[in-house]
Residue, then its C-alpha position, 0 to 999 in steps of 0.5 A: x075337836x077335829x082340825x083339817x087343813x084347807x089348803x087355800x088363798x082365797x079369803x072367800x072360801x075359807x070363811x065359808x068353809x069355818x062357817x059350816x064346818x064349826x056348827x060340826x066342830x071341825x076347825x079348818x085351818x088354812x094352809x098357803x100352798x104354791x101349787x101349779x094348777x092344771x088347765x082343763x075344762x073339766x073342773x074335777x079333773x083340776x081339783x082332783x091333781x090340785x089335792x093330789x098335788x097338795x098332799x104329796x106336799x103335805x103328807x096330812x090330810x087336805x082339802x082343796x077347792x075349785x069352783x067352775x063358773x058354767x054360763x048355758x047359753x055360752x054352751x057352759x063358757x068359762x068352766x074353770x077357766x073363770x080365775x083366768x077370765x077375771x085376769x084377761x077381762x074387765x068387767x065391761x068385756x064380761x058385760x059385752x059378752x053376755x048382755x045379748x044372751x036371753x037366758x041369763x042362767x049361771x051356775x057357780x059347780x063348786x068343788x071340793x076335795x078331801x085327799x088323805x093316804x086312803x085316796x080322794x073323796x070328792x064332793x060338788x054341788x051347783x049353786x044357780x045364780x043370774x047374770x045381771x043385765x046391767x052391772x051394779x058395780x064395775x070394781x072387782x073381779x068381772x064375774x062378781x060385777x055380773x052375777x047376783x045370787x039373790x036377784x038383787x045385790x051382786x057377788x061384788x056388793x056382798x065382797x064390798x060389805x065383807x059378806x058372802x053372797x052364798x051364807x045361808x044357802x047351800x053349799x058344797x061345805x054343807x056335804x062336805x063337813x057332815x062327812x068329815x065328822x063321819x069319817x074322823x068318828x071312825 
């Protein structure tokens, strides 16, 4: 079997992460890293120092992960600054920002990178979701409060029934996986 290590805290991510990865019988295996995290609005530009970072720690194969939240209507506030909106906000500050917006697109742009001694392999994919107009729960983070990615329960919901608001959809895991059994194989 193959064994990648996945350099995160998130629980979230790292389940999801297993789930895709074993029905390709690689087994990821978590690895708490303290690694200073650059500020930019571009979220490859965050995950690529992130992995370069990590590896220079490790010295092993890595991947990291980094997700962007990109609201249109807000000309794609808050990128990768999300993480910092769920410290600075509540969820009624994210509530009274975006309850005026029309369009309630949402996009959560996940990012991931492999990073080994041969350089980086990057991999991102768009997942579309809905702001909500009326929040169905005030507890949790204020992005997980507002965005629904089956037009029903919010991300919150799911977290509060330990589930993943993403399983069964696509997700940057489902590019990444079948490339590492490809580039292990050789």
């Amino acid at each position: 079997m193959i064994s990648v290590l996945f350099a995160t805290g998130n629980a979230d991510k790292l389940r999801s992460a297993r789930l895709v990865c074993a029905e390709f019988g690689i087994e990821i295996t978590q690895q708490l890293l303290d690694v200073a995290e650059i500020q930019a609005e571009d979220g490859e530009a965050v995950v690529r120092d992130k992995a370069a970072k990590a590896f220079a720690l490790l010295k092993k194969p890595v991947i990291v992960s980094d997700d962007s939240w990109v609201i249109p209507a807000l000309n794609g506030f808050p990128g990768p600054y999300m993480k910092s909106i769920n410290e600075w906000f509540t969820p009624e500050d994210l509530f009274r920002l975006t309850k005026p917006l029309e369009n309630r697109e949402i996009i959560l742009r996940q990012y991931a990178v492999f990073q080994d001694e041969h350089g980086q392999h990057l991999f991102a994919l768009d997942i579309a979701g809905t702001m909500l107009r009326v929040p169905r729960t005030l507890s949790g983070k204020p992005n997980e409060t507002l965005v629904t990615f089956d037009g029903k329960r919010s991300v919150a919901e799911f977290h509060a029934e330990d589930k993943s608001p993403l399983e069964g959809r696509q997700t940057v895991w489902h590019e990444l996986a079948p490339w590492l059994k490809n580039y292990f194989a050789k």
